[in-house]
C-alpha positions in Angstrom: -34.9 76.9 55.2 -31.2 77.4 56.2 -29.0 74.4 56.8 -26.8 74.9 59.8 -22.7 75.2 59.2 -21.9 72.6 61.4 -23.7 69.9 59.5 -22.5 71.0 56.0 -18.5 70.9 58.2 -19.1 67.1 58.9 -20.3 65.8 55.3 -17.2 67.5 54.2 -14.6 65.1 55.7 -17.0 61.8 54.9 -16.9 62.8 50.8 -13.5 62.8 51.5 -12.8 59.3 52.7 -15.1 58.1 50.2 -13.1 59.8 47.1 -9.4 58.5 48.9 -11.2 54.8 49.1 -12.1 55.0 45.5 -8.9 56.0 44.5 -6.9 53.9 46.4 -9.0 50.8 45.0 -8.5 52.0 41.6 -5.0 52.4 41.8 -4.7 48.6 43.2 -7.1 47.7 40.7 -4.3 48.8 37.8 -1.6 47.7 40.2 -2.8 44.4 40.2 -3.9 44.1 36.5 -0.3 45.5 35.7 1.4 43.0 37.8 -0.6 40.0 36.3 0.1 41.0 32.9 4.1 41.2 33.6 3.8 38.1 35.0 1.9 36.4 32.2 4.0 38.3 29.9 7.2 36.3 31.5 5.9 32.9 32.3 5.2 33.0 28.2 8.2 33.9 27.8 10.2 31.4 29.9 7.6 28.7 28.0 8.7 29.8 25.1 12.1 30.0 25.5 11.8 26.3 26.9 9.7 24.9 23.8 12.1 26.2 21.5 15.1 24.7 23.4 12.9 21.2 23.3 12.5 21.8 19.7 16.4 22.2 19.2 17.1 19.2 21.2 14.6 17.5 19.1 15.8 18.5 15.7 19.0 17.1 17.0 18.0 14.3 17.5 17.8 14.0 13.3 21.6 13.6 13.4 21.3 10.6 15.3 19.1 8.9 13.4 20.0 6.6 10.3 17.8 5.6 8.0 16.3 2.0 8.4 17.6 2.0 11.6 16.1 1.6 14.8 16.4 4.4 17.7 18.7 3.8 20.3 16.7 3.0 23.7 18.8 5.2 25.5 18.5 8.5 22.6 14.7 7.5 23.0 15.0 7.9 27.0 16.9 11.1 26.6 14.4 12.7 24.4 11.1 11.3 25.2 8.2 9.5 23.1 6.6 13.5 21.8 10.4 14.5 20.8 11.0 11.5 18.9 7.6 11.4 16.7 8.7 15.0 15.8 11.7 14.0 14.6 10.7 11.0 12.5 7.7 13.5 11.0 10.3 16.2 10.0 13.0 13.6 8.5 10.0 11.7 6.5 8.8 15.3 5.2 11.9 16.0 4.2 12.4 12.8 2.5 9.4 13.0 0.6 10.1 16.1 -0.5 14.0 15.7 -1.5 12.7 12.5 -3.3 9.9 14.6 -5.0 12.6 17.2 -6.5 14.8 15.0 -7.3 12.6 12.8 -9.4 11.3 16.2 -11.1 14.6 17.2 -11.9 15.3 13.4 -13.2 12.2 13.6 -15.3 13.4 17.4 -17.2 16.5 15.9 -17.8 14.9 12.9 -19.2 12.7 15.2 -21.4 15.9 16.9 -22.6 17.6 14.3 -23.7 17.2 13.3 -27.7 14.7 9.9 -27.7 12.8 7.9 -29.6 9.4 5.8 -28.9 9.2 2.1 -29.4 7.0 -0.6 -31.1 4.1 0.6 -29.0 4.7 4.3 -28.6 3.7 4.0 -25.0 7.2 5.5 -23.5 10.4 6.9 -24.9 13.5 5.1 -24.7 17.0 7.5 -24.0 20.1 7.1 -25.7 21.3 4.5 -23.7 18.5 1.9 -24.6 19.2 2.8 -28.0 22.2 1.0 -28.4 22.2 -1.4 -31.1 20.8 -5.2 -30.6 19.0 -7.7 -32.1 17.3 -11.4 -31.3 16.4 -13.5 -34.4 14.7 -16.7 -34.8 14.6 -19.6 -36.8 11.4 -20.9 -37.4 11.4 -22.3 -40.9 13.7 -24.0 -43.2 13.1 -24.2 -46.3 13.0 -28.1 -48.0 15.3 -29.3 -51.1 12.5 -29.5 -52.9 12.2 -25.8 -53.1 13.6 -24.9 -55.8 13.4 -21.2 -54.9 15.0 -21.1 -51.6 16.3 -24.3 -51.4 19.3 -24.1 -54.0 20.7 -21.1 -52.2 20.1 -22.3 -48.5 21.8 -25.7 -49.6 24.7 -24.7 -51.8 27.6 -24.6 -49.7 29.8 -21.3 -50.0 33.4 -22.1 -50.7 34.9 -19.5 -49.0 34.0 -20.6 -45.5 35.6 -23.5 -43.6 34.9 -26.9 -44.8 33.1 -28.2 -41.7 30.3 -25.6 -41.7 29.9 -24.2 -45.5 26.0 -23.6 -45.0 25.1 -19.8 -44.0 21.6 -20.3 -42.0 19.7 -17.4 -44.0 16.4 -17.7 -42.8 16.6 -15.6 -39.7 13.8 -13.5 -38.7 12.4 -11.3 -35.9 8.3 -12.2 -36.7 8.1 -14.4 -33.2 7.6 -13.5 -29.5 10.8 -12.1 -28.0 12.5 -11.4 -31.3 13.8 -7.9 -31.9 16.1 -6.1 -34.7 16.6 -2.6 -33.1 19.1 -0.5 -34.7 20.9 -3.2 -36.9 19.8 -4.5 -40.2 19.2 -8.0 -41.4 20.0 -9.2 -45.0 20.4 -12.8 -46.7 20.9 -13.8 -43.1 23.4 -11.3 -42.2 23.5 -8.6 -39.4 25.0 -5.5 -40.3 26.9 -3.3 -37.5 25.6 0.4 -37.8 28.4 1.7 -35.1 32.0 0.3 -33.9 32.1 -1.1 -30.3 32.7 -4.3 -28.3 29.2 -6.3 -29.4 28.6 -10.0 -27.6 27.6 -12.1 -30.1 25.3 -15.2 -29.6 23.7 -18.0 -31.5 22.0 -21.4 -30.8 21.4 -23.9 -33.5 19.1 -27.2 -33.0 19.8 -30.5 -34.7 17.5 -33.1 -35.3 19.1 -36.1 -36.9 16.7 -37.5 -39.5 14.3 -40.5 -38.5 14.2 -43.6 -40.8 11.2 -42.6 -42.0 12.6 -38.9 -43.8 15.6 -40.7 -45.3 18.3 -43.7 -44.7 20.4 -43.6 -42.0 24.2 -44.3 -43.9 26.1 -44.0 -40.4 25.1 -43.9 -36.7 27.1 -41.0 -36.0 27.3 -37.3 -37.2 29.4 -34.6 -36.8 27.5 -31.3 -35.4 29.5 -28.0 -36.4 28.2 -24.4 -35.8 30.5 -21.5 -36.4 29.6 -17.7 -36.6 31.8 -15.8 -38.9 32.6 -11.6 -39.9 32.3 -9.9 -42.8 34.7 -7.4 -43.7 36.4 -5.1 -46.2 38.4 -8.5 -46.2 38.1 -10.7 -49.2 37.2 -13.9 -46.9 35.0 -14.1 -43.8 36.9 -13.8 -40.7 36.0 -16.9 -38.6 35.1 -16.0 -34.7 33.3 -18.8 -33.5 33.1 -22.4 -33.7 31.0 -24.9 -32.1 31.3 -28.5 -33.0 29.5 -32.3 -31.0 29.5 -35.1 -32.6 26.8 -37.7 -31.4 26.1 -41.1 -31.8 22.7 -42.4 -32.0 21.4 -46.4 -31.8 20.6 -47.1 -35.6 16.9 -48.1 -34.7 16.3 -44.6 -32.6 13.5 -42.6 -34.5 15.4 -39.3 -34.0 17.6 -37.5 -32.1 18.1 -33.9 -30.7 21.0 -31.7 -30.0 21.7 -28.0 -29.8 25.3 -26.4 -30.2 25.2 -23.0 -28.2 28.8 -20.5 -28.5 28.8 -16.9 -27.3 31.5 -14.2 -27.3 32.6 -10.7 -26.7 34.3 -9.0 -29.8 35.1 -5.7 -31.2 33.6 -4.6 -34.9 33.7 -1.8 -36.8 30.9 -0.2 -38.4 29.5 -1.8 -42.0 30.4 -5.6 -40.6 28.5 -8.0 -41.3 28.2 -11.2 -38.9 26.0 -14.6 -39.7 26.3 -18.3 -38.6 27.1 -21.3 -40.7 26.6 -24.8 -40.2 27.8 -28.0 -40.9 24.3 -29.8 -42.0 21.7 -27.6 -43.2 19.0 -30.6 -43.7 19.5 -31.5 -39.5 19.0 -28.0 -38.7 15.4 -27.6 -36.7 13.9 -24.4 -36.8 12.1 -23.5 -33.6 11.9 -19.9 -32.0 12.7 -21.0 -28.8 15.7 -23.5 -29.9 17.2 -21.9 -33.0 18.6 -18.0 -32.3 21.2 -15.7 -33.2 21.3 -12.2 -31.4 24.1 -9.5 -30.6 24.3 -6.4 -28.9 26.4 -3.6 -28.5 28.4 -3.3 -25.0 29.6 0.4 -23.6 33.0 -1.0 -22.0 
């Protein structure tokens, strides 16, 4: 069967239109999808460019802000609540992790540095706590009926001043508190192991006797403490002196008192330095009342 040329002449043009629509809805189709993505492409963009003056603004801010200081109401007005919590979180981080290098650096320079451990040899203690110091006691004297201790503790030394011949030479560091750290003690006597300016402290507590441990021959006594230095000298070299004179009622049972004398003075290494009294039989030895300490100063 033959189809007639007219009819195959009309489809022709309808194809046609059909093809040009397509096309012309594909090309809007791209025209449109191209325009939206310039457009999103920009508005990021312009967003971005915004937030990233916001966040310059903000870290700004940082310069304006002390620390342990309040904001200023009209900074916090300027800026806005968001821009100043971003500014107090970036200053705190830094903070924290400034303070964490520094204290690691602190703690290799620590390590570096030539120590030793102490009593408990829980932590090490730098040069600068090893300076030399001590605390001593006095928490016994010994009686004149010793004949062991007593003869030396009660025999005056001639070479010292007549109101306070008696070296105290029962000085120890056995209680709570007392310490001998870098010095030695010997017959009563601290030695210096270094020169330097050392303060130099000592306490002595007097009980005058009650009726009952002896006769009372006067109502009054003279107290006298001094602490003296020990040097390539022949004699001792007198630094200190403390004296109180008391008087009691004859029927009192006892009496207390406690001469105290401190100083700053320089010494050269191999001195020796110890306190004397006046009346070794008043002296009462108690850790917290009787003491004689020093320690080196770096002035």
């Amino acid at each position: 069967m033959m189809v007639p040329a007219n009819s195959r002449g009309r489809d022709s043009p309808s194809k046609l239109w059909i093809a040009m629509v397509v096309i012309v809805v594909v090309v809007l189709q791209i025209a449109s999808t191209t325009g939206l993505f310039v457009y999103l492409n920009m508005s990021l963009s312009q967003v971005k460019n915004q937030g990233v003056t916001e966040e310059l603004r903000c870290l700004g801010l940082l310069n304006a802000l002390d620390k342990d200081r309040d904001i200023p109401e009209d900074l916090a007005q300027l800026f806005g609540e968001p821009c100043i919590k971003l500014a107090e979180g970036i200053k705190a981080y830094i903070s924290k992790v400034t303070d964490s290098i520094i204290s690691k650096q602190a703690f290799h320079e620590a390590r570096a540095i030539p120590h030793s451990y102490n009593t408990s040899g829980s932590k090490f203690m730098t040069t600068v706590t090893q300076r030399p110091s001590a605390h001593l006691t006095l928490s016994t004297i010994p009686s004149c009926s010793d004949l062991s201790l007593g003869a030396q503790y009660f025999t005056p030394q001639p070479d010292l001043h007549q109101s306070c011949r008696h070296p105290v030479r029962s000085w120890a560091n056995q209680s709570f508190g007392a310490h001998l750290h870098n010095m030695t003690l010997a017959n009563g006597r601290l030695r210096v192991p270094q020169g330097g300016r050392y303060y130099l402290y000592s306490q002595v507590y007097f009980r005058y006797p009650s009726p009952s441990e002896g006769d009372q021959n006067s109502v009054s006594h003279q107290l006298v403490q001094c602490i003296y230095k020990k040097t390539s000298y022949l004699r001792p070299i007198q630094l200190l002196k403390g004296v109180g004179t008391k008087c009691w009622a004859p029927d009192a049972e006892y009496a207390l008192h406690s001469v105290y004398q401190g100083g700053l003075f320089e010494l050269q290494a191999g001195d020796e330095v110890f306190v004397s009294v006046s009346s070794p039989t008043m002296v009462y030895g108690e850790d917290s009342s009787s003491y004689f300490g020093a320690f080196r100063l770096d002035l």
